[in-house]
C-alpha positions in Angstrom: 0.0 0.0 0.0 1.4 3.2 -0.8 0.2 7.1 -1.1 0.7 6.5 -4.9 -2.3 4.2 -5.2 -4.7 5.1 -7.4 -7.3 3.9 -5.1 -6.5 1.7 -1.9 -9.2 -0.5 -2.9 -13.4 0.0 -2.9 -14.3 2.2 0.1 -16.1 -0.5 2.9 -19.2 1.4 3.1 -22.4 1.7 1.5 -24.5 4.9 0.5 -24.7 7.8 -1.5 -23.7 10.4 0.6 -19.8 11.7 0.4 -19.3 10.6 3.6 -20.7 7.5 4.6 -22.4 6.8 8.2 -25.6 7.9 9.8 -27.2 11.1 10.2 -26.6 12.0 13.7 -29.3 11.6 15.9 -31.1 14.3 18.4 -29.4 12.5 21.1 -26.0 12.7 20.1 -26.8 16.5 19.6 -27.2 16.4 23.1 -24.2 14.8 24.1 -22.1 16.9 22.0 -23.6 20.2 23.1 -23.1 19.2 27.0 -20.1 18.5 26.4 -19.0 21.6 24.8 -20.4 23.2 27.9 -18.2 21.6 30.4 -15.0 21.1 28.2 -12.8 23.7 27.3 -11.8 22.6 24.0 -8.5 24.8 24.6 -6.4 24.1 21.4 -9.5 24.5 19.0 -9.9 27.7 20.3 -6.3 29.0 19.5 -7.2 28.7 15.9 -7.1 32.1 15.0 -6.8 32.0 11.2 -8.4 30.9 8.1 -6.1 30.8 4.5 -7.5 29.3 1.5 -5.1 27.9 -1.1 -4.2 25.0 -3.3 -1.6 22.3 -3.1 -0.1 19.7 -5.4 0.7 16.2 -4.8 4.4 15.5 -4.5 4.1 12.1 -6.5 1.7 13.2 -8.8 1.5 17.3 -10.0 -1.2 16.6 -12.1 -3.5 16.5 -9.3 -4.4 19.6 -7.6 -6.9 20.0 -4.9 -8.3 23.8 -3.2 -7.3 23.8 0.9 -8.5 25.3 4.0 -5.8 25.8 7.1 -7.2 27.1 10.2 -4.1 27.6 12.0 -3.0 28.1 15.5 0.5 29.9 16.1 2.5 28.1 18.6 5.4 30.3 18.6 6.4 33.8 16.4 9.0 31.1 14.4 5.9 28.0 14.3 2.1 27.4 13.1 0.4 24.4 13.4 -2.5 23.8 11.0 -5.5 21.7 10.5 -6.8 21.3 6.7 -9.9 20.8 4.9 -11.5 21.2 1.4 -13.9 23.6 2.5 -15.0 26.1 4.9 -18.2 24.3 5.2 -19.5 22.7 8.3 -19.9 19.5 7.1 -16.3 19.7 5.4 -13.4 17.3 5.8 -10.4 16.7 7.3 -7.9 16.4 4.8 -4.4 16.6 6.6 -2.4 18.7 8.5 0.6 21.5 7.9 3.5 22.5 9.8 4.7 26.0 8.7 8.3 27.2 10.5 10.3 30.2 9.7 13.5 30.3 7.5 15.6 30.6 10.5 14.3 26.8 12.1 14.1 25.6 8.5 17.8 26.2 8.0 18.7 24.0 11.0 16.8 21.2 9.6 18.9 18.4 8.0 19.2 18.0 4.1 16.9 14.8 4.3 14.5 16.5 6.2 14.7 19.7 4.6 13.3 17.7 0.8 10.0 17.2 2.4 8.9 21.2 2.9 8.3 23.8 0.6 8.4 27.4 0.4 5.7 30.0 0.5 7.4 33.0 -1.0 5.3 32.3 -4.5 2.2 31.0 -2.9 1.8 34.4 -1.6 3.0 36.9 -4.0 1.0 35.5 -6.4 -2.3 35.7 -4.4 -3.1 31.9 -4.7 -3.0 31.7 -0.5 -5.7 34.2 1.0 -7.2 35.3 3.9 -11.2 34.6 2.9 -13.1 37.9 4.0 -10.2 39.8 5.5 -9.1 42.8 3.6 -5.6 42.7 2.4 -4.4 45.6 4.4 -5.6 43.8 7.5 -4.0 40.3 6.9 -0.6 41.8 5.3 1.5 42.0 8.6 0.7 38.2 8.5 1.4 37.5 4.8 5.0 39.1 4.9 5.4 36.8 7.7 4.7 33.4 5.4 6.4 34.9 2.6 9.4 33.8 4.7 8.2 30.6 5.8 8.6 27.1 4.7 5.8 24.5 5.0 5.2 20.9 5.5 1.4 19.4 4.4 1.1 15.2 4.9 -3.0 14.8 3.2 -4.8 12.3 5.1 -7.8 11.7 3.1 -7.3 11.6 -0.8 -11.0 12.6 -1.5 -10.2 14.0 -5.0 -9.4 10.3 -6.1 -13.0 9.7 -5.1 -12.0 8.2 -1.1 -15.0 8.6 0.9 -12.9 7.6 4.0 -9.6 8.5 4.5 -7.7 5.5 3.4 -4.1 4.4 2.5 -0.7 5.7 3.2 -0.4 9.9 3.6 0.5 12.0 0.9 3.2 14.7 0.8 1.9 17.6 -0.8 3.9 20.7 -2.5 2.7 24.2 -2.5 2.0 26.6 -6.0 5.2 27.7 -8.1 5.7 29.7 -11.3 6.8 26.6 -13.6 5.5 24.0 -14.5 4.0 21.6 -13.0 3.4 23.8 -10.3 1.4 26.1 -11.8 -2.0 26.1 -10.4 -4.9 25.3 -12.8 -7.2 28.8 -14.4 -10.3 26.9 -13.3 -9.2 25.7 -9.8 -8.4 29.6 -9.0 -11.4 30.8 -10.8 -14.2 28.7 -8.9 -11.8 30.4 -5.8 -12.6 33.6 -7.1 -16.1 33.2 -8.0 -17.0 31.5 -4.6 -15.1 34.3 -2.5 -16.1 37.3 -4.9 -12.5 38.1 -5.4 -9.7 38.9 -7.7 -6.6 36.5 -7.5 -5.0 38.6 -10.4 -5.7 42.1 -8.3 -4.3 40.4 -5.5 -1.8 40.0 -6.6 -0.7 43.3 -7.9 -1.8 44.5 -4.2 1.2 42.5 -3.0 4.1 43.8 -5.3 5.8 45.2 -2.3 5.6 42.3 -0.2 9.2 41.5 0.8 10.5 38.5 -0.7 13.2 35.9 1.0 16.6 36.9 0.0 17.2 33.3 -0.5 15.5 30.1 -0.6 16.9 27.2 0.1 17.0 24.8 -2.6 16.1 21.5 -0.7 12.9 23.1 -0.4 10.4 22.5 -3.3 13.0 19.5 -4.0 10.9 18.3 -7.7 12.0 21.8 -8.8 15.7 21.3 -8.6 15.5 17.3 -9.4 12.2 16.2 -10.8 11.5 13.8 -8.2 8.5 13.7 -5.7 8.0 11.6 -2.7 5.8 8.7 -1.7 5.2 6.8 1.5 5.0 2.7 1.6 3.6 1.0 3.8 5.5 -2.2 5.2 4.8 -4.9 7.9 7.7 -5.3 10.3 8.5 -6.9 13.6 7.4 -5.4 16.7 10.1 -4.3 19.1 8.7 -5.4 22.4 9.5 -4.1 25.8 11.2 -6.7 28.1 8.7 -8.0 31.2 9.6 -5.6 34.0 10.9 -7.7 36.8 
């Protein structure tokens, strides 16, 4: 099994919906309110951001997919980001993103550095935004991931028709300039349409964003070597704890 599958095999569930399951009932309604009452659901709550973008996969640029990060900063230098396809309620969870400033991304090792890539492009060209916020609100944030380098594992292949999330993760790439990492017209038009914006004006608004003086070129490693990166999935041994005594 590996995130290169076309399909992992038939999803194990019947239905029409995209999801399969039951529709929840009143009582588990209940259950779920109550709890929110009494819980404090601290980390959801530090979500204080909502980007909208697009991202490639590493083993296979011809598929494209539109992503939602609601992300919680951790530290000035680290964001940690939960991603689905939409901004719906109902939407799913597709993966999750690490983002890290330049400055932690250069004391990453060479092996480690191939698996993130940089968001210089991403948001120059307007392809991440901030959905509702005007640009002179979010820019103190964009120059800030302008600088950054990112690492996205997707959980739940949905565009290759998964409704569950099954297989091995994918490594995904962000938007570049060349090909294939150029972002598909109609993927940023249905953006546009759905948001009521201008991805080409945005643009243009961010001219003067800053951009890195340099970016490491591990990062985004299919532009410097043509190679992606898949995960396999193998059985080995269990290492097992000795008895304590």
């Amino acid at each position: 099994m590996a995130s290169t599958d076309k399909s992992p095999g038939s999803t194990p569930a019947k239905g029409s919906e995209q999801t399969p399951g039951e529709a929840m009932t009143a009582g588990q309604h209940v259950i779920d309110k109550s709890a929110q009452m009494v819980q404090s659901l601290k980390p959801i709550k530090q979500m204080s951001q909502h980007a909208c973008s697009f991202a490639i996969f590493s083993h296979d640029m011809s598929r494209q997919i539109e992503t939602h990060h609601y992300c919680h900063r951790l530290k000035e230098d680290f964001l940690q980001c939960a991603v689905y396809d939409s901004d719906d309620k109902d939407t799913r969870l597709r993966g999750v993103e690490y983002i890290i400033s330049y400055e932690l991304y250069e004391t990453l090792s060479p092996e480690e550095q191939k698996l993130w890539h940089s968001h210089a492009y991403e948001i120059k060209s307007g392809m991440l935004v901030h959905p509702r916020v005007p640009e002179m609100v979010g820019m103190p944030e964009l120059e800030s991931l302008a600088k950054t380098y990112g690492k996205f594992w997707c959980t739940w292949q949905v565009d290759r028709g998964n409704r569950l999330p099954m297989g091995a993760p994918a490594l995904m790439m962000s938007p570049q300039a060349v090909k294939p990492g150029v972002v598909r017209p109609d993927l940023v038009h249905e953006r546009d349409v759905k948001y009521n914006i201008s991805t080409e004006d945005i643009k243009k608004s961010r001219v003067e964003i800053a951009e890195p003086e340099w970016i490491n070129p591990m990062a985004d490693y299919w532009k410097q070597h043509g190679k992606g990166f898949a995960i396999d999935i193998d059985t080995t041994e269990m290492k097992l704890r000795a008895p304590f005594p």
